[in-house]
mmJSON file of the N, C-alpha and C atoms, coordinates in Angstrom:
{"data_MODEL":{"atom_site":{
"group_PDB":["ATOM","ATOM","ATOM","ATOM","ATOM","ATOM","ATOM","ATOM","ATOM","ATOM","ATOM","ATOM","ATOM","ATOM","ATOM","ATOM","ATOM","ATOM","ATOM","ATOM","ATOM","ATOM","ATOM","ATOM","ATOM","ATOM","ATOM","ATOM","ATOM","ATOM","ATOM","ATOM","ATOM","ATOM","ATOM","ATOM","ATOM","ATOM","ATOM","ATOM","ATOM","ATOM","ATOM","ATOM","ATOM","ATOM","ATOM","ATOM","ATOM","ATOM","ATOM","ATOM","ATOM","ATOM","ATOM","ATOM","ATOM","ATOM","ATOM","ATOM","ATOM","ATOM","ATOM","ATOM","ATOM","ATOM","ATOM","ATOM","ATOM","ATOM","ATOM","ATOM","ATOM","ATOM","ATOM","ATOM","ATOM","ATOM","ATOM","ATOM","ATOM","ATOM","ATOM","ATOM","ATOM","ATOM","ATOM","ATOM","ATOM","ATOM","ATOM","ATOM","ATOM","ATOM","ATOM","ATOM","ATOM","ATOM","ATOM","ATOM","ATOM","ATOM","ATOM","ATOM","ATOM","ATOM","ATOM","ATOM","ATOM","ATOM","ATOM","ATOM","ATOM","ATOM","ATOM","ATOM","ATOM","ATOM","ATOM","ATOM","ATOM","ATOM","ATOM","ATOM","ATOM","ATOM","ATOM","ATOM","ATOM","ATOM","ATOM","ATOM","ATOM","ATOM","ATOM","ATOM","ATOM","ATOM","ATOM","ATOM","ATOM","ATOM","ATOM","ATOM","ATOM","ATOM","ATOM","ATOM","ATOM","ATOM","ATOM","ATOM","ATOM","ATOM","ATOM","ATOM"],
"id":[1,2,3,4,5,6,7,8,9,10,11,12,13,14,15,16,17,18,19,20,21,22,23,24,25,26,27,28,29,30,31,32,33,34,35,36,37,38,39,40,41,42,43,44,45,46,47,48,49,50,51,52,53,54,55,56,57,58,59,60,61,62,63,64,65,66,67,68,69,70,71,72,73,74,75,76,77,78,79,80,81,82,83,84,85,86,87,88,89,90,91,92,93,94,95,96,97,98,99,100,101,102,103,104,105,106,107,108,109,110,111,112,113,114,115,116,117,118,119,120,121,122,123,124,125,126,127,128,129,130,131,132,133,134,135,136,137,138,139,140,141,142,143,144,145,146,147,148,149,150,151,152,153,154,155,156],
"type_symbol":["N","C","C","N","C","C","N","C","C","N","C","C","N","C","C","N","C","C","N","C","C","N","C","C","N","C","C","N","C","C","N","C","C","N","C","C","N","C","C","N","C","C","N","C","C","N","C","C","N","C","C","N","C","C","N","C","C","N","C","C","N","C","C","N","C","C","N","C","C","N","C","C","N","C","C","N","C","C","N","C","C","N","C","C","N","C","C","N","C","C","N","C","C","N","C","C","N","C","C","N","C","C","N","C","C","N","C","C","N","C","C","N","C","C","N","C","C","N","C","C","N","C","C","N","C","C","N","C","C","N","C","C","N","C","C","N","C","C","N","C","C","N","C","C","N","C","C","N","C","C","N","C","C","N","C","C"],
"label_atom_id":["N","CA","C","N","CA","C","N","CA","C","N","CA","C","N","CA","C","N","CA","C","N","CA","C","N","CA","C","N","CA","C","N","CA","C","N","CA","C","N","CA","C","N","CA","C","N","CA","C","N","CA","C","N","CA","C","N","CA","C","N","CA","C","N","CA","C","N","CA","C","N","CA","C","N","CA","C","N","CA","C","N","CA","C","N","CA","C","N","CA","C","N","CA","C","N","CA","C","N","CA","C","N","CA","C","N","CA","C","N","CA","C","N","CA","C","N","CA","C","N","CA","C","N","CA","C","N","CA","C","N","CA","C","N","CA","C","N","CA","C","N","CA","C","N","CA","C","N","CA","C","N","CA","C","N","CA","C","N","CA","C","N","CA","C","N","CA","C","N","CA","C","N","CA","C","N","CA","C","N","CA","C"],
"label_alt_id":[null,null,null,null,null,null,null,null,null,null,null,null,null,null,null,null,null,null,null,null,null,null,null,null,null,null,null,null,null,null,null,null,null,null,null,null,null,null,null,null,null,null,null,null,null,null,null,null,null,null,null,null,null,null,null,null,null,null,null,null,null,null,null,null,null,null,null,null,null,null,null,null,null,null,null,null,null,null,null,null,null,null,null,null,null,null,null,null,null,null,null,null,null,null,null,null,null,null,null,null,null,null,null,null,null,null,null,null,null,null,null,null,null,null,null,null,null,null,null,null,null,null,null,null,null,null,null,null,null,null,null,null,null,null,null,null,null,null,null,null,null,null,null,null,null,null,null,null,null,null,null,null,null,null,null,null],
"label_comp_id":["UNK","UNK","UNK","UNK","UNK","UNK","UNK","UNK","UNK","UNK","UNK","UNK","UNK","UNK","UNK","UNK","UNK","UNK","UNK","UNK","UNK","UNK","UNK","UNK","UNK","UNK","UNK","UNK","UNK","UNK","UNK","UNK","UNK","UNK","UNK","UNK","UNK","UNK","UNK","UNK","UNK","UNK","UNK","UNK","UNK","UNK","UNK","UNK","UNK","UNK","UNK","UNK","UNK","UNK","UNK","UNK","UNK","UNK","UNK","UNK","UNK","UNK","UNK","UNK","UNK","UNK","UNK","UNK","UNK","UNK","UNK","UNK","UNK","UNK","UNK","UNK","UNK","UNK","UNK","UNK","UNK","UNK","UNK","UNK","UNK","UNK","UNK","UNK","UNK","UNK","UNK","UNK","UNK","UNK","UNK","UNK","UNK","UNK","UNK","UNK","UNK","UNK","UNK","UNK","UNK","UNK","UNK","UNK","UNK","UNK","UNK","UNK","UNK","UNK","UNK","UNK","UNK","UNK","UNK","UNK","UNK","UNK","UNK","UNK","UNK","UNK","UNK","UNK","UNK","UNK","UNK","UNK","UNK","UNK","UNK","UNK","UNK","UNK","UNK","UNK","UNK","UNK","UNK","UNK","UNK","UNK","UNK","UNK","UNK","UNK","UNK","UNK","UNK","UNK","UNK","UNK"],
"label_asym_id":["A","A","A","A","A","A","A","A","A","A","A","A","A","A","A","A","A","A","A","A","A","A","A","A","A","A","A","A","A","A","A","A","A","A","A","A","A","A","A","A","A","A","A","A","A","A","A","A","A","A","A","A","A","A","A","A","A","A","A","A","A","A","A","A","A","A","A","A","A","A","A","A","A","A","A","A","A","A","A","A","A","A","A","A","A","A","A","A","A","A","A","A","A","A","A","A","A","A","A","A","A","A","A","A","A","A","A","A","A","A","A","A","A","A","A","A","A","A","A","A","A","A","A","A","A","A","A","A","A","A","A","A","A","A","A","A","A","A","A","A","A","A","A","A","A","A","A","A","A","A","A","A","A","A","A","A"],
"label_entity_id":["1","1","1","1","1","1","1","1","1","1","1","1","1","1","1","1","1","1","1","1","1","1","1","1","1","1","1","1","1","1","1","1","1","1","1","1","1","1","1","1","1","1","1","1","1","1","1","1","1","1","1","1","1","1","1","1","1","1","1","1","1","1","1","1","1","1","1","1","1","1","1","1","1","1","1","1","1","1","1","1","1","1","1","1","1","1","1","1","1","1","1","1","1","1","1","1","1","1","1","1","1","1","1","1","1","1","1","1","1","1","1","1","1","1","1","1","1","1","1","1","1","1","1","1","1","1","1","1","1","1","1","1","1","1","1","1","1","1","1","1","1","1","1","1","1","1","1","1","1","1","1","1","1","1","1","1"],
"label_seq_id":[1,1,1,2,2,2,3,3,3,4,4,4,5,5,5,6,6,6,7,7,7,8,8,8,9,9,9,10,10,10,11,11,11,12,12,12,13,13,13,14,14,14,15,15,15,16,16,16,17,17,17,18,18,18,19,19,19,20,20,20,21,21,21,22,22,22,23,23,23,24,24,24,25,25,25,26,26,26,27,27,27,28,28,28,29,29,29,30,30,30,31,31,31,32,32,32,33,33,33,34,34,34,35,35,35,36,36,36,37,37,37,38,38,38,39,39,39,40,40,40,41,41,41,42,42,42,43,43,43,44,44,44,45,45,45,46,46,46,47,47,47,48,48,48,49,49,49,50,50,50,51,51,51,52,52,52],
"pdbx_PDB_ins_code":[null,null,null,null,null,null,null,null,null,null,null,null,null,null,null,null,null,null,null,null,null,null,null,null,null,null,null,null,null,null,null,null,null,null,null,null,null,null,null,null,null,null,null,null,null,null,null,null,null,null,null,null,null,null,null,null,null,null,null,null,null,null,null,null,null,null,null,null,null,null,null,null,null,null,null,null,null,null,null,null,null,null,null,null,null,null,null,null,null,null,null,null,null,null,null,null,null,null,null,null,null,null,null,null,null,null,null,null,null,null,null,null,null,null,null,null,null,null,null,null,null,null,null,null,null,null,null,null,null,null,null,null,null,null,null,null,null,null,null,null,null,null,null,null,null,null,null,null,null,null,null,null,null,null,null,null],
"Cartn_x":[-40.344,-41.675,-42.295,-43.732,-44.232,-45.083,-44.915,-45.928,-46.797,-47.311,-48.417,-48.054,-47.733,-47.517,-48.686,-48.348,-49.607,-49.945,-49.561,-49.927,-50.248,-50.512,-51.139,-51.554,-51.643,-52.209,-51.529,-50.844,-50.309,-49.383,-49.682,-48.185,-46.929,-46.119,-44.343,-43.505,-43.037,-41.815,-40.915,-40.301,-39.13,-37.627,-37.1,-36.55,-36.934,-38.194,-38.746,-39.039,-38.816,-39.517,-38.326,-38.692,-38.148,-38.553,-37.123,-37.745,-37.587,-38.201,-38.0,-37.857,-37.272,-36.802,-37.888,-39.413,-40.229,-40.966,-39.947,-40.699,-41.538,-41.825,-42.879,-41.879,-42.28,-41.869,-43.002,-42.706,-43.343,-42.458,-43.239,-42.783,-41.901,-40.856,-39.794,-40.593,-41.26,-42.108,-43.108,-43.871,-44.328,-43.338,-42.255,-41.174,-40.334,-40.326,-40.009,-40.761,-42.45,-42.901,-43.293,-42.925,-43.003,-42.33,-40.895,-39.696,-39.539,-40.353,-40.241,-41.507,-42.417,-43.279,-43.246,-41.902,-42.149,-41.81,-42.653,-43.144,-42.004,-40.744,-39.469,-38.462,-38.323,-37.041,-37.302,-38.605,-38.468,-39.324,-38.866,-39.588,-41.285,-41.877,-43.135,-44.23,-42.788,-43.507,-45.29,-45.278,-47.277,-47.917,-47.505,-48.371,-48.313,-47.088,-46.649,-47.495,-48.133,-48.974,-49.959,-50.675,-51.948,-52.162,-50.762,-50.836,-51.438,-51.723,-52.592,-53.519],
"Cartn_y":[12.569,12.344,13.676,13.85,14.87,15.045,15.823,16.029,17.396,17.167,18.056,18.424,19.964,20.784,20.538,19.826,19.756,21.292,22.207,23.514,24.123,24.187,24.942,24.074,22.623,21.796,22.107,22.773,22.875,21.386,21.349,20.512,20.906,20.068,20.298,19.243,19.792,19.314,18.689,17.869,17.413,18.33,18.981,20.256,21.199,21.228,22.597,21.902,20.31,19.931,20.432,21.233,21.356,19.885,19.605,18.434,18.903,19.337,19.346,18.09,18.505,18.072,16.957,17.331,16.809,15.713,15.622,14.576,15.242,16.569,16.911,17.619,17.032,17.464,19.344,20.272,21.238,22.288,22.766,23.944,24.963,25.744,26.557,27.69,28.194,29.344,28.544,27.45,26.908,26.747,26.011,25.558,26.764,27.904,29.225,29.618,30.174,29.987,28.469,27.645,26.252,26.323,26.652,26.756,27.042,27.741,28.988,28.309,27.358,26.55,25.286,24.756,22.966,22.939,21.561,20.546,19.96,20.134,19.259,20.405,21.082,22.382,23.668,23.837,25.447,25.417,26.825,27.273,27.106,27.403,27.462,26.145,24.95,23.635,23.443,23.844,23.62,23.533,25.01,25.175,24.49,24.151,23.048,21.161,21.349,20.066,20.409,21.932,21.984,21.828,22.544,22.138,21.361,20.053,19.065,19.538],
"Cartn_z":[-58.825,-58.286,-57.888,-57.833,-57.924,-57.025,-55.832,-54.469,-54.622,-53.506,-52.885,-51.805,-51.418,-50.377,-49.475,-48.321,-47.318,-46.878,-47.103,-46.831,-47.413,-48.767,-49.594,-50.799,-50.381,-51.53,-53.269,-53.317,-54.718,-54.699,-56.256,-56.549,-56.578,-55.866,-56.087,-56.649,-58.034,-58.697,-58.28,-58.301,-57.702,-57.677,-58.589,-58.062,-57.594,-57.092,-56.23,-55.04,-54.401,-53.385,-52.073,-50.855,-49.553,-48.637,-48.088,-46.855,-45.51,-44.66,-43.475,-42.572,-41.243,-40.533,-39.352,-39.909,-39.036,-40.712,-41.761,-42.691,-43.72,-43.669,-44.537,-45.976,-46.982,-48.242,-49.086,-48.668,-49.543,-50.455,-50.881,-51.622,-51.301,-51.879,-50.69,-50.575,-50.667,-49.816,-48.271,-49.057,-47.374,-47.015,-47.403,-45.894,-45.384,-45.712,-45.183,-44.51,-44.528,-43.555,-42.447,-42.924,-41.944,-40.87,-41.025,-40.248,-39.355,-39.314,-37.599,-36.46,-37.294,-36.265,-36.37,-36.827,-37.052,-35.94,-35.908,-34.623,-34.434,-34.808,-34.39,-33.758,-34.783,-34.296,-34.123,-33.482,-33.002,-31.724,-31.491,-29.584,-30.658,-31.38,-31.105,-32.227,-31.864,-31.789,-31.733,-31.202,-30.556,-31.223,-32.247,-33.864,-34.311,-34.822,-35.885,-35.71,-34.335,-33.835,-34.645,-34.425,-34.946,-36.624,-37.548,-38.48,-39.372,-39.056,-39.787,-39.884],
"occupancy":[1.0,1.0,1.0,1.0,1.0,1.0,1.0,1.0,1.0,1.0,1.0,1.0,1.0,1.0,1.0,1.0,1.0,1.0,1.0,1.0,1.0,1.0,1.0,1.0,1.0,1.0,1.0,1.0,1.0,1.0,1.0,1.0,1.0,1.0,1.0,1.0,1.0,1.0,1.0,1.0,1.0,1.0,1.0,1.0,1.0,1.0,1.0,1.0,1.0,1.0,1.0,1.0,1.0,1.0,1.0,1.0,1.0,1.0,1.0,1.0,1.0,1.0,1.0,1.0,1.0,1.0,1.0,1.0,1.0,1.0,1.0,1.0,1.0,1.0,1.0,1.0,1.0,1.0,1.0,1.0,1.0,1.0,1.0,1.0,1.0,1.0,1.0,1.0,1.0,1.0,1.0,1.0,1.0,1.0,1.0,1.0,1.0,1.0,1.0,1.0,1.0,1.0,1.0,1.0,1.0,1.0,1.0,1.0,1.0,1.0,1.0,1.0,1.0,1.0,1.0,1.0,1.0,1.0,1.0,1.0,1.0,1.0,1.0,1.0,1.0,1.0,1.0,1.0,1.0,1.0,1.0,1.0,1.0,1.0,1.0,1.0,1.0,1.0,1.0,1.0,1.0,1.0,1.0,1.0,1.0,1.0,1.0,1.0,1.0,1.0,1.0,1.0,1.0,1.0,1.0,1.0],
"B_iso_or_equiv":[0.0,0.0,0.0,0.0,0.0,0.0,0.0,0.0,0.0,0.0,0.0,0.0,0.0,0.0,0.0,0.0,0.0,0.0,0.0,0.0,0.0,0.0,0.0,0.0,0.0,0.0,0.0,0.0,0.0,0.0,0.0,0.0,0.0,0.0,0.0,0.0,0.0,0.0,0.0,0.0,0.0,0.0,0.0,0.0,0.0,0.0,0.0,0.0,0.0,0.0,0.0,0.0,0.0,0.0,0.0,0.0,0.0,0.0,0.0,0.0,0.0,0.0,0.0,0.0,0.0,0.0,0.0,0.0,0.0,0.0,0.0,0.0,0.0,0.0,0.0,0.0,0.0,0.0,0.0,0.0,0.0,0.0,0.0,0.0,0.0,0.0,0.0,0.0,0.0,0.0,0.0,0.0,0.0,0.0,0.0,0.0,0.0,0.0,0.0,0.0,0.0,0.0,0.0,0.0,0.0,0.0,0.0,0.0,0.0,0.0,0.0,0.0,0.0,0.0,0.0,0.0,0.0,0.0,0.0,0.0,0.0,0.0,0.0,0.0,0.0,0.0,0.0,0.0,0.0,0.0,0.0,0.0,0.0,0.0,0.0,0.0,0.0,0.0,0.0,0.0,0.0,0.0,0.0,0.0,0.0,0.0,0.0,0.0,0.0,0.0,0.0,0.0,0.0,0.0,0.0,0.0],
"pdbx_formal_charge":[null,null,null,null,null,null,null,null,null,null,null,null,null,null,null,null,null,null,null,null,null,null,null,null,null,null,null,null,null,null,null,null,null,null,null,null,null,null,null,null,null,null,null,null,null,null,null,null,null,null,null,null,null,null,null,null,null,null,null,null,null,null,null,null,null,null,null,null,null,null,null,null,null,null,null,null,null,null,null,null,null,null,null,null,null,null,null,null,null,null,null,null,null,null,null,null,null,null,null,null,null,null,null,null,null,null,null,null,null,null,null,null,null,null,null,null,null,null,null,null,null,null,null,null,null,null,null,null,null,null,null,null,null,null,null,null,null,null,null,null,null,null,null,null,null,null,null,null,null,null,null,null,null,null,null,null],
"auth_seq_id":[1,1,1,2,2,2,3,3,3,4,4,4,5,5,5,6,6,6,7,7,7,8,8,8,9,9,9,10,10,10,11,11,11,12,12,12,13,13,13,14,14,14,15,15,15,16,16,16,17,17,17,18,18,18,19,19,19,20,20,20,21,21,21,22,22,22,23,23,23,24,24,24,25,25,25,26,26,26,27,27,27,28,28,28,29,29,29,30,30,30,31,31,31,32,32,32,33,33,33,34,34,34,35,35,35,36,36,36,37,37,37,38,38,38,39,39,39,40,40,40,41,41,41,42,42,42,43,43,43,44,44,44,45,45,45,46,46,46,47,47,47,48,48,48,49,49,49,50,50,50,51,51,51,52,52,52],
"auth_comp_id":["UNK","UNK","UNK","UNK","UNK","UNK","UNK","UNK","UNK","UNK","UNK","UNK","UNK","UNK","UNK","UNK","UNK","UNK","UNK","UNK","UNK","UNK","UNK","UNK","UNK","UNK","UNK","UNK","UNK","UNK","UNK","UNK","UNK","UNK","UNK","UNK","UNK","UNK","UNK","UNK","UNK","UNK","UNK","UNK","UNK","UNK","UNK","UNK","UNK","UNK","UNK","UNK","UNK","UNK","UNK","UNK","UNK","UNK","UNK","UNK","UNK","UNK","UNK","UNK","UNK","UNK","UNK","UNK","UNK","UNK","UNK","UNK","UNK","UNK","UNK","UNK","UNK","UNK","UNK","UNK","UNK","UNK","UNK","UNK","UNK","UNK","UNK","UNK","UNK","UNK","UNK","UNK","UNK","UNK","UNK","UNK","UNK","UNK","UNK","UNK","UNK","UNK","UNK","UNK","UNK","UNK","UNK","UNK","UNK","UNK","UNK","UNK","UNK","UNK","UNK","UNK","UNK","UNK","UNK","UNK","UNK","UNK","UNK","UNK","UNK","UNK","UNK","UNK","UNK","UNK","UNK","UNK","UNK","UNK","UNK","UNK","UNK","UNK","UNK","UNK","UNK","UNK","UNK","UNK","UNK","UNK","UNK","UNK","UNK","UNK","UNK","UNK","UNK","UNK","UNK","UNK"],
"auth_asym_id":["A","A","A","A","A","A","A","A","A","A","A","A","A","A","A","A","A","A","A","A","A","A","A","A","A","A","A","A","A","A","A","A","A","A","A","A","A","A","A","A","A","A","A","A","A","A","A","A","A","A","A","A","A","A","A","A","A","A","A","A","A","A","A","A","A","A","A","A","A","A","A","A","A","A","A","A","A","A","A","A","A","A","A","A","A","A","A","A","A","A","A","A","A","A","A","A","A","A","A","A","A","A","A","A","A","A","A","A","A","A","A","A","A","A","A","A","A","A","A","A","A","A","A","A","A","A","A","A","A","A","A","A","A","A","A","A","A","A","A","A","A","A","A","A","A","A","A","A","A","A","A","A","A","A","A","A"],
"auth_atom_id":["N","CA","C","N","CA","C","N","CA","C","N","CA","C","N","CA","C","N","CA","C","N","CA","C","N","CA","C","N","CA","C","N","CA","C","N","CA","C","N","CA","C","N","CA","C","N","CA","C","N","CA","C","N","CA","C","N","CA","C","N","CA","C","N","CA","C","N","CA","C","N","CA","C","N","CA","C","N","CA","C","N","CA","C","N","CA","C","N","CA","C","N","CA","C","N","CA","C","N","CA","C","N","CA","C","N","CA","C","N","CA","C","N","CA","C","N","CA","C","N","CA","C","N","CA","C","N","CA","C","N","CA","C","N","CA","C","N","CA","C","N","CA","C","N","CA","C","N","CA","C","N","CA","C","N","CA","C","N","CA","C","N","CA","C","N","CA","C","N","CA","C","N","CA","C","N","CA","C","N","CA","C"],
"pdbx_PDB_model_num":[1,1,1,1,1,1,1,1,1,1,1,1,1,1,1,1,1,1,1,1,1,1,1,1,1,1,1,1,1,1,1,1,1,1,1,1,1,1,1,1,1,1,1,1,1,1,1,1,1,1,1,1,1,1,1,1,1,1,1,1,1,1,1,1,1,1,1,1,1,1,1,1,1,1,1,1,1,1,1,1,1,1,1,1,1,1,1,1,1,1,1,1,1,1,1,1,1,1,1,1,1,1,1,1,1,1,1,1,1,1,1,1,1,1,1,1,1,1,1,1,1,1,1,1,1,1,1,1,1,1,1,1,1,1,1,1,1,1,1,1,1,1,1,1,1,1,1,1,1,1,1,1,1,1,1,1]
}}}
């Protein structure tokens, strides 16, 4: 199945899809920078609210 990086709107492949830990399926460059502000597992959570 074939998604859309909520962060940079590209499409992602199903061997290129990352899942994080707060549900969101993207690309492994967004979820590298994602990581350090998801809204589930890091000190700077807050961002990761504003995200949407």
């Amino acid at each position: 199945m074939q998604a859309r990086c909520p962060l940079c709107r590209r499409p992602v492949p199903g061997d290129a899809q990352r899942w994080c830990r707060c549900g969101l399926v993207m690309d492994s460059r967004c979820y590298d920078a994602h990581r350090e502000w998801c809204a589930v597992s890091s000190v700077d959570a807050w961002i990761g609210a504003l995200e949407y």
